[in-house]
N, C-alpha and C positions, 0 to 999 in steps of 0.2 A: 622890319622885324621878321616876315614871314619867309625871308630869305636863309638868316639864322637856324632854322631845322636844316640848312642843305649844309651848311660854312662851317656849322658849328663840330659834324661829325667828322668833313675831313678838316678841318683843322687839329683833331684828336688824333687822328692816323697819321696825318705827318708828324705831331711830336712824339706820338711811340716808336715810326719809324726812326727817327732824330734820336730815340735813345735808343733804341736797337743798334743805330750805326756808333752812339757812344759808349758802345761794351753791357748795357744794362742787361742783356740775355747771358754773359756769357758764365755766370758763376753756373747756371743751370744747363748750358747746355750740353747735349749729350758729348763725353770723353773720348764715344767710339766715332767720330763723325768726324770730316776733314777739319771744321771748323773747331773739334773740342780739339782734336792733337794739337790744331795751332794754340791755342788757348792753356793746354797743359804746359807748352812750351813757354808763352808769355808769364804766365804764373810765377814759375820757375825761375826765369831771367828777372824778373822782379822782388824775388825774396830777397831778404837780408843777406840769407847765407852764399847767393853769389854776385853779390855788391861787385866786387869784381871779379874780372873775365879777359884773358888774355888772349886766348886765341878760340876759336871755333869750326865745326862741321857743321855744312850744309850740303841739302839733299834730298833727295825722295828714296824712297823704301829701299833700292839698295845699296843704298850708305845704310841706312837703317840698322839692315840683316848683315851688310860685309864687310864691315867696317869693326873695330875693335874699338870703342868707346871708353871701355873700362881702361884700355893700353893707354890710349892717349890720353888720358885723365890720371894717370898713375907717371906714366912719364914726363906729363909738364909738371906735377908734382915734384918729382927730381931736380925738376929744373926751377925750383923755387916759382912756378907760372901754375895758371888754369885753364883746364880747356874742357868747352862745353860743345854737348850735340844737340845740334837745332834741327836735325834731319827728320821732315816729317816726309809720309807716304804720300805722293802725288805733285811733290814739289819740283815746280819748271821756274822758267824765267822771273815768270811774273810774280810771284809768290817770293822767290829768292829775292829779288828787286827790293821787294815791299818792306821784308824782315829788315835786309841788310840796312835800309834806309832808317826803319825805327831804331835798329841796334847802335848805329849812331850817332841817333840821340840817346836812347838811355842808357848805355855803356860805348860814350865813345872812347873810354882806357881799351877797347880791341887793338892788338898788334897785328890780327893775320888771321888767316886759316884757310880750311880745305871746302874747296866745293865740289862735290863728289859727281859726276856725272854721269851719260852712258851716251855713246853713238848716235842712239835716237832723241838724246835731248836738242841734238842739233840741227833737225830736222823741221821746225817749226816754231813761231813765239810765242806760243800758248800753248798747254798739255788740257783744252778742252776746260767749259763752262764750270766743273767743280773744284777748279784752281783757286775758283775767288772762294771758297770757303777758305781755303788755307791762310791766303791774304787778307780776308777780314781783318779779325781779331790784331791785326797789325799797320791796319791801313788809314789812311787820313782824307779827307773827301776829295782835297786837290789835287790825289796821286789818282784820281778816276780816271781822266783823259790819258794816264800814261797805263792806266792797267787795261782799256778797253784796245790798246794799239796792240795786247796779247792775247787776251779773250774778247772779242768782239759783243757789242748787240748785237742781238736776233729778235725780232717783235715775237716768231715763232716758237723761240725756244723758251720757255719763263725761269731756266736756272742762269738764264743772262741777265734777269733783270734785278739780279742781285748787284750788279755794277751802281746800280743807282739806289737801293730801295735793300734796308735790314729788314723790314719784312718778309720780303722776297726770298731776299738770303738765306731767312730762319727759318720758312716756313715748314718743310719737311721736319724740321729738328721740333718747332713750334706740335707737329702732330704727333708727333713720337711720343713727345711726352705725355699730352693728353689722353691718347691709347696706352701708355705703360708707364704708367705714375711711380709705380713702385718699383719698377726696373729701375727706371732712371735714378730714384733716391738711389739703390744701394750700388750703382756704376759710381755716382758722383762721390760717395760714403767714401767710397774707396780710392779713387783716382784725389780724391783731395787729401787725403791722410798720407800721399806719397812724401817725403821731403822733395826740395829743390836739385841735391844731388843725384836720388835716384831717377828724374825723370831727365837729368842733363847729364851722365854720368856711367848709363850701365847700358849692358846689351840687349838685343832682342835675338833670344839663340835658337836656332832650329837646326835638329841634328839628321833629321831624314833626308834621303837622296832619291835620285830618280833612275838609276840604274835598273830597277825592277822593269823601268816603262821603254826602255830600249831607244829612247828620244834621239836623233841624229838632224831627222830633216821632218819637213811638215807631214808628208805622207804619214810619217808613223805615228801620231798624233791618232789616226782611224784605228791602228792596231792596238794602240797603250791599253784599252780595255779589253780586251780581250789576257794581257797580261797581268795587270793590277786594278781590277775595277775600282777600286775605291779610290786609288792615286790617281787614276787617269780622271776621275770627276772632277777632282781638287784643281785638276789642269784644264778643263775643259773651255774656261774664259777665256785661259790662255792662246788655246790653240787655235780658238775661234778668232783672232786679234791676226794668226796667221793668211794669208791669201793663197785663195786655194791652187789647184795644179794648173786649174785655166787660166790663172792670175797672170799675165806678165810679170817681172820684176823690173823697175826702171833700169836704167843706165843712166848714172851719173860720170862715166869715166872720162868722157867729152867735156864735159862742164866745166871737172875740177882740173880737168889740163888747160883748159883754155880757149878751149876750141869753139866752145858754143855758152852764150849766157846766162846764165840762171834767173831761173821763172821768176815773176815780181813776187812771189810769195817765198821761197829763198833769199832773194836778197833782202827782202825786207825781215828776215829770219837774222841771219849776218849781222845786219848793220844792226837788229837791236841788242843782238848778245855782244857784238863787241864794243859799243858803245855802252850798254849794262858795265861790263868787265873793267874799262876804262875809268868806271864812275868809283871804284870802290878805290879809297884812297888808304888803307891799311898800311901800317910803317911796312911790314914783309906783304911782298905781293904775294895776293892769293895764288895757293898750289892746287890747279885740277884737275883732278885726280877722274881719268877715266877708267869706270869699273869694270872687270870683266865682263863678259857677254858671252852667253850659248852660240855655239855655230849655229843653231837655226836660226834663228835673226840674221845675222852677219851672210852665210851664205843662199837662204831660200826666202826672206821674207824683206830685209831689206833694202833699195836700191843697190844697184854694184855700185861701188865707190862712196859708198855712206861714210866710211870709216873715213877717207882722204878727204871729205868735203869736212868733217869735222873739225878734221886737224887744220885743213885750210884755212877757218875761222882762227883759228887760235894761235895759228904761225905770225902773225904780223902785231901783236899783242904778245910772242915770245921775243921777236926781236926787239921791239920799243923797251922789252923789259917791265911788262906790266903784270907778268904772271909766269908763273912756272907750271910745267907740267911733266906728271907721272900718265902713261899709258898705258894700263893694266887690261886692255880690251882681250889680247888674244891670251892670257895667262893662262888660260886652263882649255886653250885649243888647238886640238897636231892636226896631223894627217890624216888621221883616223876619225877625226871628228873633237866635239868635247867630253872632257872628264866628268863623268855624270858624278863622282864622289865627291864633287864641288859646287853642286845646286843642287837644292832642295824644289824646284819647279823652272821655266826655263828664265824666269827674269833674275832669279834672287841665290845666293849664296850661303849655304850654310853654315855650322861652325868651322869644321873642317876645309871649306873652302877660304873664310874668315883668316884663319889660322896661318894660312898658307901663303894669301893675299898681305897679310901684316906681316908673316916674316921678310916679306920682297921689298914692302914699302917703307916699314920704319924707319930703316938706316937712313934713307932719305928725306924722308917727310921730319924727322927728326933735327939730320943738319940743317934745313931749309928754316923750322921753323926756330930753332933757339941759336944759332950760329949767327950773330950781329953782321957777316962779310955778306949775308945772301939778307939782307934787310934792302938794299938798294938797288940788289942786279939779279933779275930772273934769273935764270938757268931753262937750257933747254934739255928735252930726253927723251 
């Protein structure tokens, strides 16, 4: 019996944990958090009002911002079909993995859709430790072993030991609320009073640009404050994400010709995204839609050849015919650099750039997905 005072209390914390991992946090948790967007997202896909669902986007923040939501949801309309946006901010492999697996169980009426990407989703099989917030709320305990092969354990890090442990996972979200009770009521007030439409359905629009900040290459990141203080703040994450002058920039242009082979941490990059890709058995092979990108990325921050190593992944996955794809990467980049009337900061795309970007892709993303002759045979481009 005197053992009982030690058993009795974690046997308590493994069944909170046990419901933590069975969604019991998730009416409350916080909406602004990686895990509530998943969660407003799951909500949603569960209501009555979108019992069915025909095609979908998936994505991280800039499918979010660059993407027309509203379009594609007025246009499958036309086409007597539905189409929902899943795209949440921060979503990579493992996350997309996760959704796409649940979505096929609870709406496997899906025919297809778009998974939006960018150059540097290819670069690695995890986008970092706050991935698995995303993936929660959509996750089953036996997809663990397949989600840690993207975000790993670290005994050092504790947002990794969310892989194991809804405690762990909650626990930041767990303090927030304790320090801000009544923020959280009226966030949650309101994020739950959205219908299912508007939170699968509509856009997230930002109309400002970055021209004020003179943005071309990393160097001018130092000056942008002295232009626009208040926009160069807003960019300052940003730029810090940049590597500075002393930085080398890889060289990947060996690699991706053939000449030399990529590190165990690329390859093992590759083979889980094209095996990921492989897995999604949609009647129309998913369309992946690479998003524009600022030249600074592309030429000062990225390896050289980033761009060819991505497509590389995706060429032998175009020829089986397992996926089609749109390359929107250099859309809004000359000679001169990029069109700054087309980002609102150097990752994301504003209205204007939105607008621009959907008049290129429609025509396309349109016969791919309701024209029954491309249900069976990729397309390349």
């Amino acid at each position: 019996m005197r053992y009982l005072k030690f058993i009795l209390p974690l046997l308590l914390v493994a069944v909170i944990d046990l419901l933590f991992q069975l969604g019991a946090w998730e009416f409350i948790a916080s909406p602004n958090s990686h895990a509530g967007m998943s969660i407003a997202k799951k909500r949603a896909l569960l209501d009555p009002e979108m019992a069915h669902i025909d095609f979908v986007t998936l994505g991280s923040s800039r499918p979010v911002y660059g993407i027309d939501h509203a379009l594609l949801a007025s246009t499958a309309a036309a086409h007597g079909k539905v189409h929902a946006n899943i795209s949440v901010a921060g979503m990579h492999w493992m996350s997309l993995g996760i959704i796409t697996d649940w979505l096929a169980v609870q709406h496997p009426e899906i025919q297809g859709g778009i998974i939006a990407l960018s150059v540097q989703d290819f670069m690695g099989p995890g986008n970092g430790a706050y991935e698995l917030g995303i993936a929660y709320p959509f996750h089953r305990y036996d997809q663990i072993p397949w989600m840690s092969e993207h975000v790993g354990f670290d005994r050092n890090e504790l947002a990794t030991y969310g892989l194991y442990s809804g405690l762990f996972e909650y626990r930041e979200d767990i303090r927030d609320l304790i320090q801000h009770p009544q923020q959280r009521r009226k966030s949650l007030k309101y994020f739950h009073a959205l219908d299912a439409k508007h939170v699968l359905q509509t856009n997230a629009d930002e109309t400002s640009n970055i021209c004020r900040l003179q943005l071309q290459h990393r160097s001018d990141c130092e000056k942008a404050a002295t232009l626009d203080a208040e926009a160069a703040e807003k960019l300052k994450g940003q730029c810090a994400m940049l590597p500075g002058a002393n930085q080398p920039r890889g060289d990947w242009r060996a690699m991706v010709g053939g000449a030399e082979t990529p590190s165990p941490y690329l390859q093992k990059a590759r083979d889980l995204i094209q095996t990921q890709l492989r897995h999604l058995t949609w009647k129309t092979p998913p369309i992946i839609v690479l998003m524009p990108m600022h030249s600074v990325w592309l030429n000062d921050a990225l390896p050289q050849a980033a761009h060819e190593w991505a497509l590389s992944i995706l060429k032998p996955l175009q020829v089986e015919g397992k996926i089609h794809v749109l390359d929107y990467t250099d859309l809004f980049n000359g000679p001169d650099g990029t069109d700054c009337t087309a980002f609102f900061d150097i990752y994301h795309n504003n209205v204007s750039g939105r607008e621009r970007l959907m008049q290129m892709a429609l025509p396309s993303l349109e016969k791919i997905l309701y024209s029954t002759e491309n249900q069976t045979n990729a397309t390349i481009r």
